[in-house]
N, C-alpha and C positions, 0 to 999 in steps of 0.2 A: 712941490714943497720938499724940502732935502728930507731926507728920511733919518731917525735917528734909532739907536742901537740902545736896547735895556743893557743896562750893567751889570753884573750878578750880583746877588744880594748876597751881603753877608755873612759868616755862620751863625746860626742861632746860640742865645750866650745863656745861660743857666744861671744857677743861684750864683751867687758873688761875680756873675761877669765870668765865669768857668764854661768853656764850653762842653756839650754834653759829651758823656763818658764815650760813648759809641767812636767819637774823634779822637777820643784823646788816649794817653798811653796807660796803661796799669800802671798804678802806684805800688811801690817799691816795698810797703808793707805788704801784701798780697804774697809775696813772694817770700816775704820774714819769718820766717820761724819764733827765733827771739832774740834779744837785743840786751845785754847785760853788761853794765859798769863794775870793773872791781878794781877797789881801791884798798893797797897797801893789804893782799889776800880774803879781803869780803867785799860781798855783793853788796852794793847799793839799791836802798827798797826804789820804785818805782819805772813806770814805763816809760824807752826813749823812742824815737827816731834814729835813722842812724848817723843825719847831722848835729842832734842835740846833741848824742852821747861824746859824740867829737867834744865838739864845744865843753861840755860836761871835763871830758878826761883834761881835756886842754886849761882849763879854770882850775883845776884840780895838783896839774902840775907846775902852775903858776904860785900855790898855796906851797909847792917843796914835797907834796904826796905821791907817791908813784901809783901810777893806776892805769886802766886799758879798758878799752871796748873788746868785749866777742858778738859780733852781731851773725847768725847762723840764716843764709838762704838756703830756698830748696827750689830746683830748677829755675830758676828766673829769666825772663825771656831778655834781649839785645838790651832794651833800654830802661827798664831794671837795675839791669848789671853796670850799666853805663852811669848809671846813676849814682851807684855806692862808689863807683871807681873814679868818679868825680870830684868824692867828697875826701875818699881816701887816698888820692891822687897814687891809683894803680894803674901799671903800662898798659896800654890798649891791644898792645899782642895779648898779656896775659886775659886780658875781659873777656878776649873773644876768643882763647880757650877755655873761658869760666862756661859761657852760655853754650857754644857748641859741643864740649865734652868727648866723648870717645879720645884721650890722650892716656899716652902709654904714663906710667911713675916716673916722676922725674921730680927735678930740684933747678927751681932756677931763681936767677939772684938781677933784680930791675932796682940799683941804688941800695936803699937800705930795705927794701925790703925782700922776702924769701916767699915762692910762689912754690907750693909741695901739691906735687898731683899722687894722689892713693887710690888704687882700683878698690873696691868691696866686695866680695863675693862670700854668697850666701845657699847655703844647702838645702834642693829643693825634696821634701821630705816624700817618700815612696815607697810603697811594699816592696818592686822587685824593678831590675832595670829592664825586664822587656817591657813594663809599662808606663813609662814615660820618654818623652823627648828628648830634657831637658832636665841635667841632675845638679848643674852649679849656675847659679846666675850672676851679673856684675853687673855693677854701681860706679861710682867714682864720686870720690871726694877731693876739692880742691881747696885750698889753704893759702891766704895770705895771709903773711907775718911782718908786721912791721915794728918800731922801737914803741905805739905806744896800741895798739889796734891789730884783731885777728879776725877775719872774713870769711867765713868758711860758706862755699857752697856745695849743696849735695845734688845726685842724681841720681834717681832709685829710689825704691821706697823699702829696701829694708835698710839702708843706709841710715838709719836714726842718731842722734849723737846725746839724744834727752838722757842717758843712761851718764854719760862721760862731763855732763854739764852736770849736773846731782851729784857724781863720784869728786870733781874738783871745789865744786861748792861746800862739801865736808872737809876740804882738803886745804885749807886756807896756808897752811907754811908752803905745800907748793904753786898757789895763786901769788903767793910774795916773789914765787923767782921770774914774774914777767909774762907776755904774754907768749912768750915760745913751749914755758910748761903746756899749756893749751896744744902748742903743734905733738908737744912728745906723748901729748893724752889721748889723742885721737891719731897717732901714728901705733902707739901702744894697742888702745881696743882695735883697729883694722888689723896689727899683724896676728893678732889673739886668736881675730876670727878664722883665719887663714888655719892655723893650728887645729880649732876645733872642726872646720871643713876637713881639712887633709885626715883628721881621727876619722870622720863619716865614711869618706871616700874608701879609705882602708878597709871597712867595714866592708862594702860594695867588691871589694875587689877578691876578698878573701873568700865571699862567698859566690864571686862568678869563679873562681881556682876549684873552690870545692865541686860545682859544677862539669867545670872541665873533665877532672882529671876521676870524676863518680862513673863507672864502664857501664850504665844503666841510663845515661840520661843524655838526650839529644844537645849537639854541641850547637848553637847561635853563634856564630860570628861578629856578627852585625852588632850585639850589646857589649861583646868587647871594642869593636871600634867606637860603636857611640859614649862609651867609658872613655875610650884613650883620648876621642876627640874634647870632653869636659876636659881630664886630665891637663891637657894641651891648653886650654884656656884660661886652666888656674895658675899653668905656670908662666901666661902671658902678662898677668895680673901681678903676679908675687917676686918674679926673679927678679925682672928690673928694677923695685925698690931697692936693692940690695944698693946697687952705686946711687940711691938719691942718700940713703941714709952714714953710706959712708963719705960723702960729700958732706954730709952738717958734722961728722965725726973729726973730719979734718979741715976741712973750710970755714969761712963765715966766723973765725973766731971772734969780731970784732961786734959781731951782733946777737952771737949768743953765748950764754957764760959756761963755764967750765962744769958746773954743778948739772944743768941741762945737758952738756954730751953727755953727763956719765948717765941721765938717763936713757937716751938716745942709745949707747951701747946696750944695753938689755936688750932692746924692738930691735936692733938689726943683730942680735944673737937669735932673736925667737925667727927673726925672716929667714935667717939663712937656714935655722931649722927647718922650717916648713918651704925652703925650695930646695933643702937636699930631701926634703921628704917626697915631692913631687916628683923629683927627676929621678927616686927610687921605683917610683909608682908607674912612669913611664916604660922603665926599663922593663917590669916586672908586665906591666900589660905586654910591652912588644914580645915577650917569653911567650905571653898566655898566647897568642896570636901564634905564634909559632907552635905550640903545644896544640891547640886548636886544628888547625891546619892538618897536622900531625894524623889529628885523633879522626877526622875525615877520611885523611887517608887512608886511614886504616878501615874505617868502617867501611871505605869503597873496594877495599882489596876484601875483607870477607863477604861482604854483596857478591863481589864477581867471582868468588872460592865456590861459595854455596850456587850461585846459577850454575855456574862451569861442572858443578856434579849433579847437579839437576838436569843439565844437558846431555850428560855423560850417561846417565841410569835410562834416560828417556830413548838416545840413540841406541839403543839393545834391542827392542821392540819394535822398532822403527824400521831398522834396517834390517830385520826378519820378516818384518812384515809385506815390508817393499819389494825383498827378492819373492817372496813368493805371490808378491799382489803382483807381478809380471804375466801376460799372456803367453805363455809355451805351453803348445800342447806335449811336450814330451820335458818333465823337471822330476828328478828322481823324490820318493815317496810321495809325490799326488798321489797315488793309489793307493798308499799305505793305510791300515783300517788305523792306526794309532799314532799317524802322521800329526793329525791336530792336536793332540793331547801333549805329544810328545815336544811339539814345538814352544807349546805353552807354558810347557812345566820349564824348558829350558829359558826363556825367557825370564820367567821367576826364579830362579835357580841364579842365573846373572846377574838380573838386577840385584839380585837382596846382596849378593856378593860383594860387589859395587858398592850397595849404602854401608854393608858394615866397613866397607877399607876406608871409605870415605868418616865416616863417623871415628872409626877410629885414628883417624887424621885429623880431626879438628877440622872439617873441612863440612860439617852437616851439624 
């Protein structure tokens, strides 16, 4: 009889004919934060999706109303991301620097829309820097801007934006100049924070200087370098914004209005504060390093002053002691009755000699 072959059965289909979760992708709310309609500078009451709210703005500017979606993710995995970038027809380069992340500040321009990457970095709070690893950490916020829709995804978790969603929500005359107010809102709070980082660090730095340069207290090295090496990563984080922001300052006129560069100037006044302030902080650690260095050396030369006179007081006794610890039977006063006395007194008589020239040298 010919033999026949089972077929494999099909996957099992769940309520509505949906197959079960285990197969299928996370839904794209999971990943949502929140999803907000504003029309003509206020929120609209109610929960969307983020193809409703499409549809929503799109009905909206059909009626002659100006309005925009901000829909806020937080890490969202490949097709997640894929999903929103579907609806909101975003380049697939840019998606797939949304979900993979780790990308320096930059500005980049896919049609009409404006893809702004922001590092975040946040001040991890410490008694003193010998005891911790780690003194700045970083996040990154990415941003799409388009003519009616803003997509922000975050990574990190002190990277929050609930604060700058609340502050524009009060703010309704600047929810009227479009959805790029949104970009200069949250380019504004990241560079702020950079400023109140850079105030801490300073804080940190002045008090490993006082350390140093105190002639009472043991020099570390090693929390100056793990300082310069934060340093170094805050201004990995900050400088490079400087040409994303002067790129929206002079480009892209056609898609963002004049009233938003002039806010846009402010945030890249405050950046460029807070990366000359870092490259001050740089310069001033590679000093401390150097100063440091110094102050070793120095402690290493008086260690080897005071052995070198320690070895000097001890060779007196030593090499008296030596010539007469020789076997000759014939060595002038062995027979002396005040030969040992005499030796001894001389001995001490040397040495103390010795420690006071030495003591009066700064050298004991």
């Amino acid at each position: 009889m010919p033999s026949f072959r089972a077929l494999p059965r099909p996957p099992a289909k769940g309520k509505h004919g949906a197959e079960p979760a285990a197969n299928s992708h996370a839904p794209v709310d999971r990943a949502m934060v929140d999803c907000g309609i504003y029309c003509e500078g206020a929120r609209l009451p109610g929960k969307y999706t983020h193809a409703a709210a499409l549809d929503k703005v799109r009905e909206l500017e059909r009626e002659g109303r100006h309005a925009f979606v901000w829909i806020g993710l937080h890490e969202p995995d490949e097709h997640q991301m894929q999903a929103v970038g579907d609806v909101f027809g975003l380049h697939r380069l840019a998606v797939e620097d949304a979900v993979h992340a780790h990308q320096r500040p930059k500005l980049e321009r896919y049609d009409t829309t404006l893809f702004l990457v922001l590092k975040t970095v946040n001040y991890v709070e410490h008694e003193s820097v010998a005891n911790v690893r780690e003194i700045v950490e970083t996040g990154e916020i990415l941003i799409f801007t388009g003519e009616n829709f803003v997509v922000t995804v975050r990574h990190g978790e002190h990277s929050g934006l609930a604060e700058v969603r609340a502050r524009l929500d009060a703010s309704p005359a600047l929810l009227e100049l479009g959805p790029y107010t949104v970009m200069h809102a949250i380019a504004d709070h990241v560079v702020d924070s950079y400023l109140d980082v850079t105030d801490l660090i300073e804080t940190d730095i002045d008090t490993m200087e006082e350390d140093i340069f105190s002639p009472n207290r043991q020099t570390n090295i090693e929390w100056i370098y793990l300082l310069k090496r934060e340093v170094v990563e805050l201004r990995r984080s900050v400088s490079p914004l400087t040409l994303a922001l002067q790129r929206i300052m002079t480009d892209h006129n056609d898609v963002i209005s004049v009233e938003v560069r002039r806010y846009m100037r402010d945030v890249l006044d405050h950046n460029t504060q807070a990366s000359d302030r870092i490259t001050s902080y740089d310069d001033m650690l590679s000093s401390l390093v150097q100063a440091a260095l110094g102050k070793v050396a120095m402690q290493q030369n008086t260690d080897m002053r005071k052995i070198s006179a320690w070895v000097a007081i001890a060779a007196v006794p030593t090499a008296i002691a030596g010539i007469y610890g020789m076997n000759f039977d014939h060595m002038p006063e062995l027979d002396w009755r005040f030969g040992y006395p005499t030796v001894l007194l001389l001995m001490a008589m040397v040495c103390t000699l010795l420690y006071r020239t030495f003591r009066h040298n700064n050298w004991l």
